[in-house]
N, C-alpha and C positions, 0 to 999 in steps of 0.2 A: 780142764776145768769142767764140773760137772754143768747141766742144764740147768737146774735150781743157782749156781755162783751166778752164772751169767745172769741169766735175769735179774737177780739184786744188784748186781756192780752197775748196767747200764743205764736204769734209774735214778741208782746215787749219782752218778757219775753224770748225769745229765741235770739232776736238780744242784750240785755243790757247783759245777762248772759246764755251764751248756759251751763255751769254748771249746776247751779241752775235749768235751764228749765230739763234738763235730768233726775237729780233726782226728781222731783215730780213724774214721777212715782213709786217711792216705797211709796209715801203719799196715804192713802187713797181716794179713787174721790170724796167724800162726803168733804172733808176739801181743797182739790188742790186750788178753787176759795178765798177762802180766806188766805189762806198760799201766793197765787199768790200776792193779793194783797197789804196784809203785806210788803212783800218781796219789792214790787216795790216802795210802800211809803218808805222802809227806806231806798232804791237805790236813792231815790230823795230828801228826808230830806237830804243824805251827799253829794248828787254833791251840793245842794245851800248850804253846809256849808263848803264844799273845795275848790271853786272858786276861784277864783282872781282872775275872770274877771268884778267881779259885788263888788263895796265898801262892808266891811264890816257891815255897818248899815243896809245898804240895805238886807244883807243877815239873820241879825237879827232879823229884820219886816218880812220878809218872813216865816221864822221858825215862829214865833209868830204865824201868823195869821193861818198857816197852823196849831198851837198848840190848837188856838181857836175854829177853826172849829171840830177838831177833837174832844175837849171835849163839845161843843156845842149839836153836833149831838150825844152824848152817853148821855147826861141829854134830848135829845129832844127838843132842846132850838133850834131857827134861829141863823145860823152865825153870824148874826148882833146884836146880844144879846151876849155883855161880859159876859162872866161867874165869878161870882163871888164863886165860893167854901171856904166853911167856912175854912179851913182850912190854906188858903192860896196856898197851892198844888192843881196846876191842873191835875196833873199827878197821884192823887189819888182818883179818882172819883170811 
């Protein structure tokens, strides 16, 4: 993680959840950047699914796409390339 990620994740990460920000440090430093970001994706997968300030459809395309990209980039595929996994579950890649 470059010097510029870090600096913006420990901020957000300290104004969404000063908890969570506090205990990273019993994480090891070698895992904190991506634990960080773990942490913040699923801080924002639930605010776009507890909303009602945005229609529900809306919110359901959003999680999609953000579901697409997520297993996009773990095959090495372009966001813009549906993933098709044989199985049907994108969630088991």
């Amino acid at each position: 993680m470059s010097t510029t990620q870090a600096e913006l994740i420990g901020p957000l990460l300290r104004d969404v959840s000063r908890s969570f920000y506090l205990t990273l440090r019993v994480l090891p430093k070698e895992i904190r950047p991506q634990v960080s970001l773990a942490y913040l994706l699923a801080r924002a997968t639930d605010t776009i699914a507890d909303t009602k300030a945005v229609p529900r459809a809306k919110r359901v395309f959003a999680l999609q796409q953000l579901r697409i990209c997520r297993v996009c980039r773990s095959w090495g595929q372009s966001p813009d390339t549906k993933p098709q996994p044989a199985n049907g579950n994108c969630w088991n890649d």
